[in-house]
N, C-alpha and C positions, 0 to 999 in steps of 0.2 A: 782815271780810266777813260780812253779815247772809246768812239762808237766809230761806227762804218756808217759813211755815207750814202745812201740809197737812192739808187736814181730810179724817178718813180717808173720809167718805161721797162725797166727788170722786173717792175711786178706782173707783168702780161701774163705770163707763164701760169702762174697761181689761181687766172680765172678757170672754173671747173668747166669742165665742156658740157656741149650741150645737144646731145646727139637727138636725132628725129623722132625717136620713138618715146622719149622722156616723158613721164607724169609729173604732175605736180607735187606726189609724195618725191619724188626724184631730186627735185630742187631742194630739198630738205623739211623739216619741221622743228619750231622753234616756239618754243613757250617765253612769253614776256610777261613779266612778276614784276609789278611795280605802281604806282597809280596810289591817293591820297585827297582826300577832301580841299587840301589846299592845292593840290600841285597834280591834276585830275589829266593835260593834257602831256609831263611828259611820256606814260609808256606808250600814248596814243602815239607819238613820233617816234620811237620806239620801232613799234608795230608796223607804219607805215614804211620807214626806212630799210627792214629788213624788208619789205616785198619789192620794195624799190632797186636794191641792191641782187633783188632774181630770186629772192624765197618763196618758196612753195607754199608752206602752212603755217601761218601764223597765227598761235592762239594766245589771246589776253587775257591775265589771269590777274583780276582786281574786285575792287567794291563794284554793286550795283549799278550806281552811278556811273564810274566811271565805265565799264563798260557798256552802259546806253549813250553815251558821249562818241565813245569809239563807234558803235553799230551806224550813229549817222554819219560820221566824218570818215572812217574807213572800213566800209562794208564787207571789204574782203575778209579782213579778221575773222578768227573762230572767237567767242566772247566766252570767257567761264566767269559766272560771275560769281563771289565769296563771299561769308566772312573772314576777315583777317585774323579775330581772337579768337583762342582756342576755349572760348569763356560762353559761345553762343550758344545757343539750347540746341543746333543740329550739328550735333558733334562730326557727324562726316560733310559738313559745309564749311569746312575750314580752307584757309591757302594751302596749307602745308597736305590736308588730304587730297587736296583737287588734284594737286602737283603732283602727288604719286600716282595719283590714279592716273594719268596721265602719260607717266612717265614710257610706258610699252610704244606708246602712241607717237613718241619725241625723239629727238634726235640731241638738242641743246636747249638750253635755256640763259634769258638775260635778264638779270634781277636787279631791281634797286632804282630805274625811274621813277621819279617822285612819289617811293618807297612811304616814307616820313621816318621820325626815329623815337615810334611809340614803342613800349616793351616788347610789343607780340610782332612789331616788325624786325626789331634787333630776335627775339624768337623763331621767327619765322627763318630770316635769312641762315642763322646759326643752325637751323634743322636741315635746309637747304644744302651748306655747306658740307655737313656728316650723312646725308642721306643720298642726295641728288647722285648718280651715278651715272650720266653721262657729263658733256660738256659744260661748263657753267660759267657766263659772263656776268661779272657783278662788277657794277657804277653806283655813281651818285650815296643813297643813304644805305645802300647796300654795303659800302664802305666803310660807313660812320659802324656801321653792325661788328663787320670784321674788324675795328678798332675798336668797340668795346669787349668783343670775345678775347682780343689780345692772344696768350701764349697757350692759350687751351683748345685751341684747333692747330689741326698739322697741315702740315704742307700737302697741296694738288696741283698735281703735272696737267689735268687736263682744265683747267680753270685760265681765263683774261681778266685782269683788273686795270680799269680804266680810269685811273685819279688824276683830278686836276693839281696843283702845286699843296693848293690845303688840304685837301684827303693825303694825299701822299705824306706832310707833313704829320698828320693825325695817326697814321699806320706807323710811322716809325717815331713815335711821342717826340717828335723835331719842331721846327717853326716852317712856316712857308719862304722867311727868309732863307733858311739854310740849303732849302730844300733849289731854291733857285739857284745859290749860290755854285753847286755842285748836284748837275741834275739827274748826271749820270750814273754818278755815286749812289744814288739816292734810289734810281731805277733799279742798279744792281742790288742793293741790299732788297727792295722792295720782291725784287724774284726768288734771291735767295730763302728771300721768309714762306711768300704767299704760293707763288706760281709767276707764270709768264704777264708781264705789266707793261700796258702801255700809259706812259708818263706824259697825258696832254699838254698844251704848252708852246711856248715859240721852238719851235726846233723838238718835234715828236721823240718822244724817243719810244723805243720797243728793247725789253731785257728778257731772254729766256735763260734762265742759269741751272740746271738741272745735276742734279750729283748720277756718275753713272756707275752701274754696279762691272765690277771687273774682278771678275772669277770669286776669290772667298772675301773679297774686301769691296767691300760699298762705295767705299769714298775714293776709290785708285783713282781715279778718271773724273774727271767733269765736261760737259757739253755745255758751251756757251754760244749765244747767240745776243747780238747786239748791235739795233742800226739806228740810226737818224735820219726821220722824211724828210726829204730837201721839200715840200710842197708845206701849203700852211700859210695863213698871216692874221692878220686883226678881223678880216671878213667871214671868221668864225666864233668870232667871240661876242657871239651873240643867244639871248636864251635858248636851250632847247638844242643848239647845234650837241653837246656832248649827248644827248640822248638819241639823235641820229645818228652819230659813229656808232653807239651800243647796238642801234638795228643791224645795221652795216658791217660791223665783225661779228654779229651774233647769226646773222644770216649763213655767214661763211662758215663758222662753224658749224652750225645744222650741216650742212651738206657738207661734210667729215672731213675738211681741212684741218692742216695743226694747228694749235691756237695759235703757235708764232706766226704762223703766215696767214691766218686769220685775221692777227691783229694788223698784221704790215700791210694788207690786201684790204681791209676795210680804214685803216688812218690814211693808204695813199686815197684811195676813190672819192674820200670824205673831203681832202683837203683840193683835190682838183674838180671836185663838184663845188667848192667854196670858190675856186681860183675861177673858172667858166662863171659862175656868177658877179663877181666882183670886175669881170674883165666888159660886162654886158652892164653892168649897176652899176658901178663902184663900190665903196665901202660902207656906205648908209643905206638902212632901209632893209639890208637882207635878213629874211625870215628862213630860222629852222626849217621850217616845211618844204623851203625851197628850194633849200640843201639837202634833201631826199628828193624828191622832183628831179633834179638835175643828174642822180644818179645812174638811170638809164642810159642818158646821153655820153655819158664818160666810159661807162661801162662797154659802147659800142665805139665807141672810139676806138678804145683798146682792141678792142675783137676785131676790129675792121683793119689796124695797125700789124696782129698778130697775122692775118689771111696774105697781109699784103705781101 
């Protein structure tokens, strides 16, 4: 299966306007679900990325700790802080309560930054999954979740899955070799199962494959979509950079983009905030953090490229 080449200056279109009177509920609201005693700063990049990328409200929704982590290093965030197990003596202080209670308040959510893959987190995300009714980006252990639920969740049209070659490998019980081998292959079955996937990697890929319903028969029709970001290299393969795309398409979806173009409008800005830094650094030395930082600057780029 061949993809479509994507020239990242086609994605201009896609940035949402931004007329004078806008609030910051306008910019969208985006809950980010993810954060772990071992692995404490990624939803903090997360969180940061989506504000960076032009989000309005962003609330983190993790352990104690980790959100007094976030409160010093990104103060803009709204913090919920939880328990994760559904085991704690304040039964409505759970993630999975917080997240509904919330939900009126939200637009999208992006789950599974340094998640971990304790029961009540494969719990949580799999309640997520069948509950959550808007938007929903799930990375990193959010992944490993939906690879352990396997065939007993159904498919959602409005969901991004953002695996790197071994998640991807894990979701369809494959190897990461195979999975390189044929990546494209790999993306398509990955949409056909889950929803719309973005396949990280040398040569991005993006798979939207949707069954469309035509008159008494469901399956008459199909809509496919399918490209490859020409942008991208090794000056992203660095920790923490995949939790900054999650901010970065998670953002876009809050403010009610398709996830296809979501995910295509957050993998280009990610890898040409990688490429502006690598052109100013080189290859060594770049910091995820600085890969959200740099997003503004690309993001006016664009806008200043569109006016011209």
């Amino acid at each position: 299966m061949s993809m479509t080449l994507f020239l990242s200056e086609k994605v201009t279109h896609l940035l949402p306007p931004r007329p004078s009177g806008m609030n910051k509920g306008d910019r969208g609201r985006l809950l980010v679900a993810g954060g772990s005693k071992n692995y404490p700063g990624a939803p903090i990049l997360t969180s940061l990325a989506a504000l960076r990328s032009g989000g309005g409200i962003v609330s983190l929704l993790s352990l104690p700790e980790v959100c007094h982590a976030c409160a010093s290093r990104v103060p803009e965030v709204v913090q919920l802080p939880a328990d994760l197990s559904s085991k704690e003596a304040l039964p409505k202080n759970t993630w999975l309560d917080v997240a509904l209670e919330e939900l009126p308040r939200t637009n999208a959510a992006a789950a599974g930054p340094g998640l971990g893959r304790s029961p009540e987190a494969v719990a949580f995300v799999r309640a997520m999954w069948e509950k959550w009714d808007r938007p929903l980006l799930l990375d990193g252990d959010a992944l490993y979740a939906l690879a352990v639920a396997g065939d007993s969740l159904p498919r959602r049209v409005d969901v991004v899955l953002t695996p790197h070659e071994g998640e991807a490998a894990r979701l369809l019980s494959s190897t990461p070799e195979e999975v390189r081998r044929d990546r494209a292959g790999a993306a398509e079955r990955l949409s056909k199962r889950w929803g719309c996937v973005l396949l990280k990697g040398e040569g991005t890929l993006i798979a939207s494959i949707n069954a469309v319903s035509a008159g008494m028969n469901p399956v008459a029709a199909t809509s496919e979509r399918r490209v490859r970001v020409d942008q991208g290299g090794p000056e992203l393969s660095v920790p923490g950079s995949g939790d900054v795309l999650s901010g970065c398409v998670g953002a876009f979806l809050a403010r009610g983009t398709d996830p296809f173009d979501a995910a295509l409008l957050g993998g280009t800005l990610h890898a040409l905030a990688g490429r502006r830094l690598r052109d100013r650094k080189g290859l060594d030395g770049i910091l995820a953090s600085e890969i959200a930082d740099e997003l503004p600057f690309v993001i006016r780029a664009m806008r200043e490229g569109l006016e011209a």
